[in-house]
N, C-alpha and C positions, 0 to 999 in steps of 0.2 A: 614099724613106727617111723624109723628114717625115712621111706618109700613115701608116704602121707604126708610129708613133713616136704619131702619138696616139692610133689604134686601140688600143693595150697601156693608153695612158693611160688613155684613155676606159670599157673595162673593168675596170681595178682600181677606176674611181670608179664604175662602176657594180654593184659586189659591195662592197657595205661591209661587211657582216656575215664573209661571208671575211676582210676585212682585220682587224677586230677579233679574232677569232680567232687570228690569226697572231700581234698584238701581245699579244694575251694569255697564248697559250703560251709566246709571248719570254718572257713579264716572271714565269709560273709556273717556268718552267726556270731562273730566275735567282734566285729565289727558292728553290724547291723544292730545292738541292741548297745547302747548305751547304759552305764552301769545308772542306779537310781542316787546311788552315793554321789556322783560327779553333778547329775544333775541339781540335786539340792542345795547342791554348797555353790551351783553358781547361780540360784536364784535368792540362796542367803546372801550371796554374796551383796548379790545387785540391792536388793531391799524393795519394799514397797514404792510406789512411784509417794511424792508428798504430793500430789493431788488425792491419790488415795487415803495416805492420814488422815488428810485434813476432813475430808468425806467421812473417813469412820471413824475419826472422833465427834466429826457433829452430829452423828446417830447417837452416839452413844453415851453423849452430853448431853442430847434433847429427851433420850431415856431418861434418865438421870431427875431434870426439870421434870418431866411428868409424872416420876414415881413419887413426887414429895405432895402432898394434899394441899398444902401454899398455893402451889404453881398451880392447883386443879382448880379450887377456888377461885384466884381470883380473876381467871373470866368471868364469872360471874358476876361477882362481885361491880365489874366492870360492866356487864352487861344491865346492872341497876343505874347506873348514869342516864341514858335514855329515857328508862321508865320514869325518873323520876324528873325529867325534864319535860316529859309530857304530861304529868298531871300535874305541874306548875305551871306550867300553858295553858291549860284547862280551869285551872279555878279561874271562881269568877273574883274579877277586882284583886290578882295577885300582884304580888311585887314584880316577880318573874314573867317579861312577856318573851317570848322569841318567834321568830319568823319562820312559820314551817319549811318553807323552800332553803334557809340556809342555816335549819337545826345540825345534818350533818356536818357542815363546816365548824357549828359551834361544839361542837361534839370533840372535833378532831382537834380546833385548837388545846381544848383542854387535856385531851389525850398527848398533844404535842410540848406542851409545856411542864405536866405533871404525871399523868398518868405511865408515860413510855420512861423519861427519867428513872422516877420509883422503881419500877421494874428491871431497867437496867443495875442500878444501885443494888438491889436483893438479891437479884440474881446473880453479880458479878463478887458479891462477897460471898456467897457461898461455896461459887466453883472456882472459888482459887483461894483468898485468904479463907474461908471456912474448910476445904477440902486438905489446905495446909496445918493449920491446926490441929484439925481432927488424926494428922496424917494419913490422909487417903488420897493424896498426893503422889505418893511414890507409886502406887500400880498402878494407873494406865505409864507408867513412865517405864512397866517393867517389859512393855510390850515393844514390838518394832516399830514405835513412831518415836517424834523427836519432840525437842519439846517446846518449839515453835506452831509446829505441826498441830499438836495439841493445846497450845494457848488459841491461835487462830481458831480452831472446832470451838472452843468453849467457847470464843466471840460470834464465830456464825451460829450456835447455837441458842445465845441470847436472841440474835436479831431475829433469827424463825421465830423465837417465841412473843415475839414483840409485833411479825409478822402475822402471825393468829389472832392475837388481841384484835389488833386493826382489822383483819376482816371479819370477826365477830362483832367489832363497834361499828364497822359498814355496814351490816346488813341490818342490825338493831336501828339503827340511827336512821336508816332508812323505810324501816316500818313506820317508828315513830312520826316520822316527817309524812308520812302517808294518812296515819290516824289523827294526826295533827290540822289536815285537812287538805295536806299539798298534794296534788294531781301529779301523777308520774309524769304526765306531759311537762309540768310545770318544774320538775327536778332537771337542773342539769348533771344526767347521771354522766357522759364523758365525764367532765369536769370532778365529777365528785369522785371516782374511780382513777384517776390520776392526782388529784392530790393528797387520798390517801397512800397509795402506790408512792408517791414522792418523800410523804414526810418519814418512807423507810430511812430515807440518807442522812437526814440530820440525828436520826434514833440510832443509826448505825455508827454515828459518830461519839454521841453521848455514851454508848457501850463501851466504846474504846476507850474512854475517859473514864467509867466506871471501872474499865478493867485495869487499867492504869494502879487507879487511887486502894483496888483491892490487893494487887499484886504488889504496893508497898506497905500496906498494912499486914500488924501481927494480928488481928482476928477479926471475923466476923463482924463483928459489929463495929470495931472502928471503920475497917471497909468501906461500910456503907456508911458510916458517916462523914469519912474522908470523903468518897465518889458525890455525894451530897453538895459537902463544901464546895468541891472545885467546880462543881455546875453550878453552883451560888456566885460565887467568883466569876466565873465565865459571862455569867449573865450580868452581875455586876459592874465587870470591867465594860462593859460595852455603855452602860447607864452611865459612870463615871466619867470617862471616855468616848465621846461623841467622834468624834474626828478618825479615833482607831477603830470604830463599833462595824465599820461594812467589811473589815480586814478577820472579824472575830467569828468563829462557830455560831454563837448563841444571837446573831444578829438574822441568821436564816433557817431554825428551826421552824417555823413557819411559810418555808420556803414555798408550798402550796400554793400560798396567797396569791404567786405571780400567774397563774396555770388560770385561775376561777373568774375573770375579770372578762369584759366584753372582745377582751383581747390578750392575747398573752405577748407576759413582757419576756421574750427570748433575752435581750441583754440582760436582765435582772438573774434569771432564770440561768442561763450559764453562768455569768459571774458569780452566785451562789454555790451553783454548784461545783466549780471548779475550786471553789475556797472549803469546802465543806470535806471533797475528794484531797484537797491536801492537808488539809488536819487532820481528818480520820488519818492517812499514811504516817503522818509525824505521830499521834499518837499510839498507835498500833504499832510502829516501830518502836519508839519508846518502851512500850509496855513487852514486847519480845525482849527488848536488851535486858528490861529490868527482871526481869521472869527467867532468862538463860542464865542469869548470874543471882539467881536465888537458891536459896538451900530449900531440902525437901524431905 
């Protein structure tokens, strides 16, 4: 047994280069593989980027709007405005006359002054003062987003949905005006495809207002009656206030109007927009500060 015993010995010290090899691929397999424990705690670490939040909460926000039969309906519902402005077009000796070629426009104003509002207002009380109430507040908050991250989703997630609307009143609106008797030649479809495209920014702001007025309300229904009032107010203060009204939001929800004309007025057009870009931000922050210091 001794005899065997140094024989093994005496061969492993006579192959060193074997041996080095062996401890080498030891200490590369020890190295070369990274535990799965390290890795995860430093991608917990890091966290989701907040562009990615923001992203999959407005998935999963715009779920949310779509599962409720409200939200399903009222495109439709929506898409009865057209219809019904063309067989008032149509009768003979109505009250109601309008001009085929600028039914989409009258179409849009109405969606821009009532239609887009309401909708913001509905929707902004449900996914924050109703979703607080109900407490269903607290789970996406249990996930790894924050909860800026997730107020902004719930705001991009209005404005998609207000985004639909509009291209489902664009294409209606646009049959209409065709069975109404206006020739495609005779449509300025650039123009009419940019100033629906447009009146997204004033609708994106009216949301942030909506979200505002829901994120200080205790339920649902005040919500939307608070987000109501202050676009009452808003439009209001500009009626009252002539002098302050080109400085005001509600002076360029209509802002389209500049884009449709034989010429487009670029001063008008930026200057709108540039006031429109900084209310949305003052309100949108607003409504973050008020929403990160709210209970849940």
């Amino acid at each position: 047994m001794s005899t065997r015993i140094k024989e093994a010995e005496a061969g492993r010290a006579g192959n060193p280069i074997s041996n080095r090899e062996g401890i080498l691929s030891g200490k590369a397999g020890l190295t070369d593989r990274p535990s799965a424990g390290s890795a995860a705690a430093r991608t917990g670490a890091k966290g989701p980027a907040p562009s990615a939040m923001i992203g999959r909460s407005i998935e999963v926000e715009l779920r949310k709007i779509l599962a409720q039969f409200k939200y399903r309906a009222l495109p439709v519902l929506i898409a009865l405005a057209p219809l019904a402005l063309l067989l008032l077009n149509r009768m003979e000796g109505g009250i109601v006359r309008f001009s085929a070629e600028n039914l989409p426009f009258t179409l849009l104003s109405l969606a821009a002054y009532i239609l887009l509002p309401l909708a913001a207002c509905m929707l902004a009380a449900d996914l924050f003062a109703g979703e607080r109430e109900r407490g269903e507040l607290k789970i996406p908050l249990t996930r790894p987003v924050s909860r800026a991250a997730l107020a902004v989703g719930k705001i991009g997630a209005i404005v998609l949905y207000q985004a639909g609307m509009l291209g489902i009143l664009l294409v209606l609106s646009l049959a209409a005006a065709v069975l109404s008797g206006a020739g495609i030649g005779e449509l300025n479809l650039p123009g009419i495809l940019g100033a629906y495209a447009l009146t997204l920014l004033p609708a994106a702001v009216i949301t942030a207002l909506a979200a505002l007025a829901s994120t200080l309300a205790r339920s649902a229904t005040s919500g939307f009656m608070l987000g109501v009032a202050l676009i009452a107010v808003m439009i209001g203060a500009g009626l009252l206030f002539p002098a302050a009204a080109p400085l005001l939001a509600a002076d360029y929800m209509t802002l389209y109007k500049t884009i449709i004309g034989s010429q487009v007025a670029y001063v008008q057009l930026g200057l709108g927009a540039g006031i429109l870009l900084g209310w949305g931000a003052i309100l949108t922050a607003a409504q973050l500060l008020v929403f990160d210091g709210k209970e849940v």
